[in-house]
Structure formats: structure tokens, C-alpha cells
C-alpha positions as CSV (number, residue, x, y, z in Angstrom):
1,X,-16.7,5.1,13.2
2,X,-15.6,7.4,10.0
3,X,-15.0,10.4,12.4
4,X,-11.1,9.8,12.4
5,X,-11.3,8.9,8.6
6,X,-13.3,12.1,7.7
7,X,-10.6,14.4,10.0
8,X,-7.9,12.6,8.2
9,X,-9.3,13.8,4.6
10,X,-9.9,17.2,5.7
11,X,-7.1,18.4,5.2
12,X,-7.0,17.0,1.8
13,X,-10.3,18.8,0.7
14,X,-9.0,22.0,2.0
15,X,-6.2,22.0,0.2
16,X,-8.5,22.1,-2.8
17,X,-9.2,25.5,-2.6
18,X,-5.4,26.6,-2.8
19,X,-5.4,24.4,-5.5
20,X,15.9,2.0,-3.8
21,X,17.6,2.3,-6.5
22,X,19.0,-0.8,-4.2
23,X,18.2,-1.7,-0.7
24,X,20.8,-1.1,0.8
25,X,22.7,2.3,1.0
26,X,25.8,2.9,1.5
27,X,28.2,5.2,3.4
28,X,28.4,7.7,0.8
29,X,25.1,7.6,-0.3
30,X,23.6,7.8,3.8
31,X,25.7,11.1,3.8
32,X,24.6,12.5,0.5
33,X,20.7,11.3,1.6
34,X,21.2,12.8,5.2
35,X,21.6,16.8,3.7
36,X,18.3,16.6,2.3
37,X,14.7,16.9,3.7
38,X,13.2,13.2,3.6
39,X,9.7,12.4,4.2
40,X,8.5,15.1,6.5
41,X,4.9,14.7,6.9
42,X,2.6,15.7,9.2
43,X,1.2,13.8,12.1
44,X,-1.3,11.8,11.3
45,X,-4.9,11.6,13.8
46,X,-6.2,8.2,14.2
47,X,-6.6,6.3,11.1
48,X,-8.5,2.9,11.5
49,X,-7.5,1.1,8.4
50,X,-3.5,1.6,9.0
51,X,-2.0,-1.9,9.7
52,X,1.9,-2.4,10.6
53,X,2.7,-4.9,8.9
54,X,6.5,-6.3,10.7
55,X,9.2,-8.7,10.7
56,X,11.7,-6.8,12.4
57,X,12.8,-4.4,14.6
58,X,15.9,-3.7,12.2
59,X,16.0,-2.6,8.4
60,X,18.4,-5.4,7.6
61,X,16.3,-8.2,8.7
62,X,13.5,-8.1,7.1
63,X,11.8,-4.5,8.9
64,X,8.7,-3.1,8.7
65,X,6.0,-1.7,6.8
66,X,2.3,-0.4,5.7
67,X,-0.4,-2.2,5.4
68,X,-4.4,-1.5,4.9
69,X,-7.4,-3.5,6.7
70,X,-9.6,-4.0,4.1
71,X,-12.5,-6.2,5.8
72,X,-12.9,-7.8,9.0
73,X,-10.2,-11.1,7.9
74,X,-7.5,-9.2,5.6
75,X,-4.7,-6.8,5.4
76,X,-3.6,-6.3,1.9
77,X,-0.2,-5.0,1.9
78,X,2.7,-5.1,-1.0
79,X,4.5,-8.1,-1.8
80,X,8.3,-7.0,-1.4
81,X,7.4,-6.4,2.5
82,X,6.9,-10.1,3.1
83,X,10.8,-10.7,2.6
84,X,13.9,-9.9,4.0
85,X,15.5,-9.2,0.9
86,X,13.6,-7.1,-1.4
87,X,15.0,-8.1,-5.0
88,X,13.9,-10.3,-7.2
89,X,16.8,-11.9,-7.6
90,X,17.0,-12.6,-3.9
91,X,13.3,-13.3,-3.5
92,X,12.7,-15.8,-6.7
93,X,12.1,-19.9,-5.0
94,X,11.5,-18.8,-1.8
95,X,8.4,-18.6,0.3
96,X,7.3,-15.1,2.5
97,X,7.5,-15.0,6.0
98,X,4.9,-14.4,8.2
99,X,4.4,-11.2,9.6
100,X,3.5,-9.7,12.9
101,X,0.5,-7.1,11.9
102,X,-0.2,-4.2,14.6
103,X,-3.6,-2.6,13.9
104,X,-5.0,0.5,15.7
105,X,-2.1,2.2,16.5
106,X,-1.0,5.8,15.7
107,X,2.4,4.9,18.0
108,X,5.3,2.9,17.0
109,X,5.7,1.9,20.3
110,X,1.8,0.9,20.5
111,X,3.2,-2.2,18.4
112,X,2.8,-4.9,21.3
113,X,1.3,-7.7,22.2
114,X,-2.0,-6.1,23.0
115,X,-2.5,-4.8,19.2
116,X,-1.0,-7.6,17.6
117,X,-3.3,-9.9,15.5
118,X,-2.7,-13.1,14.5
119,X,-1.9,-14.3,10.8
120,X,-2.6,-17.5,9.0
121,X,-1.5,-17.3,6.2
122,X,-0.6,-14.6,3.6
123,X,-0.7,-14.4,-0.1
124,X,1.0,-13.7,-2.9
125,X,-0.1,-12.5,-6.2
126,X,0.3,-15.2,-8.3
127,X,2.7,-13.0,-10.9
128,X,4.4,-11.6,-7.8
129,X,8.0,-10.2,-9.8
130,X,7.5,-12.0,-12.7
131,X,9.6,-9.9,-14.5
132,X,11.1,-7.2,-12.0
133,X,11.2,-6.2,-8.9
134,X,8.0,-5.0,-8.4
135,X,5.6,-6.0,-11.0
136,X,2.3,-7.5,-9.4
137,X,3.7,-6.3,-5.8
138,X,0.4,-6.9,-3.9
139,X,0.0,-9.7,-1.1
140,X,-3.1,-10.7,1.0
141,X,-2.5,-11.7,5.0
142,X,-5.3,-13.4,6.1
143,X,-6.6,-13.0,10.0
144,X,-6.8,-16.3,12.2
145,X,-10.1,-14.3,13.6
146,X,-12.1,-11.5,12.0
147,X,-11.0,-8.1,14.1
148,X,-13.6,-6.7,16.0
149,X,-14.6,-3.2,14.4
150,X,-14.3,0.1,16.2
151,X,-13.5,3.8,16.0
152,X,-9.6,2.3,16.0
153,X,-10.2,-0.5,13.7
154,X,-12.3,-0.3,10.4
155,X,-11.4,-1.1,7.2
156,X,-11.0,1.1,3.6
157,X,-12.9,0.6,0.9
158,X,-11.9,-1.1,-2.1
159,X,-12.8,0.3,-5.4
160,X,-16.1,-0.5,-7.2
161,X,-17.2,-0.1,-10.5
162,X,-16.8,2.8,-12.1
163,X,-14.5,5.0,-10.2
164,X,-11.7,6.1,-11.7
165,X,-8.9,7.7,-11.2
166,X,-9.6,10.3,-13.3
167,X,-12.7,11.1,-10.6
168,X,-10.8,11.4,-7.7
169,X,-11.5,14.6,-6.5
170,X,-8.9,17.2,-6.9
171,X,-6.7,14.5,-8.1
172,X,-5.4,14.2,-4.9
173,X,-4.5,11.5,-2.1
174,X,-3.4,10.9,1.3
175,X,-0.8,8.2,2.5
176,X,0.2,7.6,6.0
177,X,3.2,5.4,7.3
178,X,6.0,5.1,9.4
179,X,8.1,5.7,7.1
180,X,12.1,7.1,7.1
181,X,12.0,11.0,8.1
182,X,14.4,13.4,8.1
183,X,17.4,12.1,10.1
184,X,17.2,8.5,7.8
185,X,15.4,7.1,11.0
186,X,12.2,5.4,11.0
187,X,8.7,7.6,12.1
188,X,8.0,7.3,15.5
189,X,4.2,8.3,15.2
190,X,2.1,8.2,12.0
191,X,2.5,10.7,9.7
192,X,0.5,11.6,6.2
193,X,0.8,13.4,3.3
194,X,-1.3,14.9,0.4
195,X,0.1,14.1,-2.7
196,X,-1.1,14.9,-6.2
197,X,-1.8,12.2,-8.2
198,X,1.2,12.3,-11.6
199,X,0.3,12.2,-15.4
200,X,1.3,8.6,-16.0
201,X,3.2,8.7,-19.2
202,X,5.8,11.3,-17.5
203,X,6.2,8.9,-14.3
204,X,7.3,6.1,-17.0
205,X,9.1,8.4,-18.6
206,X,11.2,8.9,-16.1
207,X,11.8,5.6,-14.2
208,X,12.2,4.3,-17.9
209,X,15.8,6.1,-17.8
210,X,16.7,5.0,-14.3
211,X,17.5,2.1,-13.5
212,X,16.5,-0.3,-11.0
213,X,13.8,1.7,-10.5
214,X,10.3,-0.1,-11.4
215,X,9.4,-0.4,-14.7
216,X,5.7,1.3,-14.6
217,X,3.0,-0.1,-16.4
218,X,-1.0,0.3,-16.9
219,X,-1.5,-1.5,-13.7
220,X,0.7,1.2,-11.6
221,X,-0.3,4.9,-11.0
222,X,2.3,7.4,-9.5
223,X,2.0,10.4,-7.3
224,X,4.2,13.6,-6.9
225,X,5.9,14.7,-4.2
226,X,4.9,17.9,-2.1
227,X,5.7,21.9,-2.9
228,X,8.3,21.6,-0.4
229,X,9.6,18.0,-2.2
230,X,8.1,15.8,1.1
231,X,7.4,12.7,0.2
232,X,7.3,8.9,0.3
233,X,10.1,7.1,1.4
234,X,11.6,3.7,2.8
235,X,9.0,2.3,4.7
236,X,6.2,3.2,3.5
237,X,5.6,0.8,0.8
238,X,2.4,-1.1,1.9
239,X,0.1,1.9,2.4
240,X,-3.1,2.5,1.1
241,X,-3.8,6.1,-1.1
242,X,-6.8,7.0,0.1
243,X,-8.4,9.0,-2.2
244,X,-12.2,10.5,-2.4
245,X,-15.0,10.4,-5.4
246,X,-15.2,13.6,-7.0
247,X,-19.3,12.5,-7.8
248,X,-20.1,10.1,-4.7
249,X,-18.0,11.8,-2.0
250,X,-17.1,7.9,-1.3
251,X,-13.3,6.9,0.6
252,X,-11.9,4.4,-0.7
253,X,-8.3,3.1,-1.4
254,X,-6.7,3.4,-5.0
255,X,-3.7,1.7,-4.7
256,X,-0.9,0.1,-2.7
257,X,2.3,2.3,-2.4
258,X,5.2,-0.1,-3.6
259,X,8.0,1.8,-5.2
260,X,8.6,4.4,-1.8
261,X,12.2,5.0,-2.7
262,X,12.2,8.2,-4.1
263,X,12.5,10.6,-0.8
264,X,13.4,13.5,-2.7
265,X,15.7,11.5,-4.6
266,X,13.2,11.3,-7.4
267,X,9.6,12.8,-7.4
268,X,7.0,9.8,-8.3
269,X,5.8,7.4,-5.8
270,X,4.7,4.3,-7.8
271,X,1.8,2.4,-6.2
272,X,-0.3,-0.8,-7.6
273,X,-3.6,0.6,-9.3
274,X,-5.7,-1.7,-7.1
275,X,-8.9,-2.0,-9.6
276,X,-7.5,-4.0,-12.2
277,X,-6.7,-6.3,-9.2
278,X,-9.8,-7.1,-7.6
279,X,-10.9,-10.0,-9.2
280,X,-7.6,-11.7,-8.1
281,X,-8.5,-10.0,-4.1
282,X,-11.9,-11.5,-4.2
283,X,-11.2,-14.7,-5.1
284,X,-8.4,-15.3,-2.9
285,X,-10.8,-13.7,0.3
286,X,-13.7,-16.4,-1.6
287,X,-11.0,-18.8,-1.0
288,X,-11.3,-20.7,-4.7
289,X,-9.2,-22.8,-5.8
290,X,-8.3,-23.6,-9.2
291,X,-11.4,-25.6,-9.6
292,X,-14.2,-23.0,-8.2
293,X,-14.4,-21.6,-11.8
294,X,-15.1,-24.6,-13.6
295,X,-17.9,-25.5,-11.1
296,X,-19.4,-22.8,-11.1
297,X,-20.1,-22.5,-14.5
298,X,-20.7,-26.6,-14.8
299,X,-23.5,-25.3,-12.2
300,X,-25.1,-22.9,-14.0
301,X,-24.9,-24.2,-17.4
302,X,-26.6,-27.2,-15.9
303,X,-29.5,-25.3,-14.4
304,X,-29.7,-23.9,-17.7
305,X,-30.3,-27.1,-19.5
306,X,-32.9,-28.1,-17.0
307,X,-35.2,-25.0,-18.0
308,X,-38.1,-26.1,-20.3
């Protein structure tokens, strides 16, 4: 089951030895973008966990993005892909649409009726842009039925206690998408890249002087962009760094890429650090309410009292 997983990662550990400002783009700026290298990438084999996650066909209406199987019933993906307009000026009072999600495909064209699952509902972090554009950008799309696990279909890992990013081996990651390449056209296979993982205060640093750029805080991380400046780019918000323990040799997934504007415009790719964020991930796949709390601990302190 982990045999496409563990070729995907090779790479990674091999490596180790050599160790928008806007949405839309305009003329000018499609010309100036369309001189430099984009996203390049490599081909990407088989990974199981890679969900498309679409609303349509065409950038303008909505488009499509990453996403990352995370157990039999859920895709967690970022927020902003749930809308047709990404801002949150746009976005603020209304309610996401529901996506198409593709899993087990390497193809673009493998996104069909055959490898489409069904949603029912998604998500959204409760402090989804509650103060730009892509604070809190995580969202949850739940399965109508639980996928049926394969060598095609398995989920990533969430974090668990105690890893950190600081034990990520190498301090590296891969991300895979479909993402824009070098012609400003979407991917039409899955590509990856290995990205080093960015010292944090220099990645705030420097979105802190640009603006409309996300404003980077301790439940972000960043990543830099390749020797040859390849990296993230329009499309591939959604994705999943997967990244491996330095002491456990575990896989699991870090964070959700959500800023993926920065081509080779800029060098950091800004994801959501996914630990701080799995209480909120486990209680919406529990399926509490705002109640479930309270009765569980009227529960236990009752137990309690009934102890001689």
C-alpha cells in the first residue's frame, strides 16, 4: 500500500546527501510572468493521498485545486479553493460551493466520473479569513461513503504528538499538484517538488513588506523555492507537505499549502502548520456540536461523584 508513497520520498531522502498578489493577472503582468520559469517540477509516480479537489474546468470560475485524503471519509484541503472568488472581500457572507473531488489519479484527464467521489458536505474553519485573506485557510470535505483503500487510494498521516517541525528530517518536503507550469497553463500530470523548509521570521519578514500577500503567523510555516527557483504556484494551494520524522522515519503531512502565489515571483510558499489545528480536525470528523463538550465533561464529573 506505502510502495508509491515510499518511491515518492526517495527522492527526497537522496537529496539529503547533496545536502496572487491578486487573482487575477493581467495583460502586462501574463507577459512579464510568461519570460520566467514557473513551477517546473518533476513528474510525480502514483501518490495515494492526492485528491483534486474542482469546481471548474476554467480559472475564472471557480477552478481547481489540491487536496489530501486524510482517512477513509475526508479530504482536508484549503479554504480559499472552496470559492470562486478567492478574497476576502469577495468571500465574506457567503457559503462554499461544493466541490467535485477526483482521487487516485496521477492524470488530469483521469478526472471523470469513474474517480469522482461524492461530497456531503464541507467545512470551514470556523475563523476562516477572519482577518485576511488567508488566515485559518483550512476546510474539511466530508465523503457521502468511506473510499475503499488501495495502492491508488490511502490516506496521509496527520501529525501526532510530538513531532515537530524542527524533526523533519533534512528539513525538507515534498508537494505535488497540478499546478500552473511553465507556459501559465495548468499541469497535465502530477508533478512534485522538494522544497526546503524556510526560517520562519525571514518568510514574515518578507510578506510583511508586500502587500496582499498573507500576513504569516505562528500557525503558518513557509518553504523555499528550488536551486533552479521551481516552485509552488497557482493551483496548488490545497496540497499536503509531506514531510518525514527525522527519529521515527514516520510520513506524515505538515501542512496545507495555501499561499501558492509566489512562482518565482517571490521565494516562500506559505502553508497552514496543520498541528495546532487538529483539535478543530478531530472534532469536526467526531461530528460535535457545540454541546459535545459540556456533556462530556457533565459525564465524567458525574462518574466522578459517584466514586466512594
Amino acid at each position: 500500500m506505502w510502495f508509491s508513497l515510499t518511491v515518492l520520498l526517495l527522492a527526497t531522502w537522496a537529496c539529503l546527501a547533496e545536502v496572487s498578489h491578486t487573482d487575477s493577472v493581467s495583460a502586462s503582468r501574463l507577459a512579464s510572468l510568461r519570460s520566467r520559469r514557473m513551477v517546473g517540477g518533476t513528474l510525480a509516480p502514483h501518490v495515494p493521498w492526492q485528491a483534486m479537489v474542482f469546481i471548474a474546468e476554467s480559472v475564472l470560475d471557480g477552478g481547481y485545486a489540491g487536496g489530501a485524503l486524510i482517512s477513509e471519509g475526508w479530504v482536508l484541503t484549503a479554504g480559499r479553493n472552496l470559492f470562486v472568488r478567492k478574497s476576502r472581500q469577495d468571500i465574506q457572507g457567503k457559503d462554499p460551493v461544493i466541490p467535485k473531488v477526483y482521487l487516485g489519479i496521477s492524470q488530469r484527464a483521469e478526472a471523470n466520473a469513474s474517480n469522482e467521489v461524492a461530497v456531503e458536505r464541507v467545512a470551514l474553519h470556523p475563523n476562516f479569513q477572519n482577518h485576511s485573506d488567508w488566515d485559518n485557510d483550512l476546510a474539511l470535505i466530508k465523503l457521502k461513503k468511506p473510499v475503499v483503500m488501495s495502492d491508488k487510494v490511502t490516506p496521509i498521516p496527520l501529525p501526532e504528538a510530538g513531532q515537530d517541525l524542527a524533526d523533519i528530517m533534512g528539513g525538507l518536503g515534498v508537494i505535488t499538484g497540478w499546478g500552473w507550469g511553465v507556459q501559465l497553463s495548468l499541469a497535465t500530470s502530477l508533478k512534485y517538488l522538494i522544497l526546503p523548509l524556510a526560517d520562519h521570521s525571514a518568510c514574515k519578514a518578507e510578506y510583511k513588506r508586500i502587500a496582499l500577500t498573507p500576513d504569516v503567523d505562528d500557525n503558518m510555516f513557509c518553504t523555499g523555492s528550488m536551486r533552479y527557483e521551481e516552485n509552488v504556484c497557482f493551483g496548488d494551494a490545497g496540497g499536503a507537505l509531506a514531510v518525514k520524522d527525522a527519529a521515527t522515519g514516520d510520513i506524515y503531512a505538515a501542512g496545507i499549502l495555501s499561499y501558492d502565489k509566489c512562482c518565482n515571483r517571490y521565494k516562500y510558499g506559505v502553508y497552514m502548520k496543520l498541528s495546532p489545528y487538529l483539535p478543530w480536525i478531530h472534532s469536526v470528523i467526531r461530528g460535535d456540536t457545540e454541546n459535545s463538550s459540556a456533556l462530556r465533561s457533565d459525564t465524567m464529573s458525574k462518574m466522578y461523584s459517584w466514586q466512594p
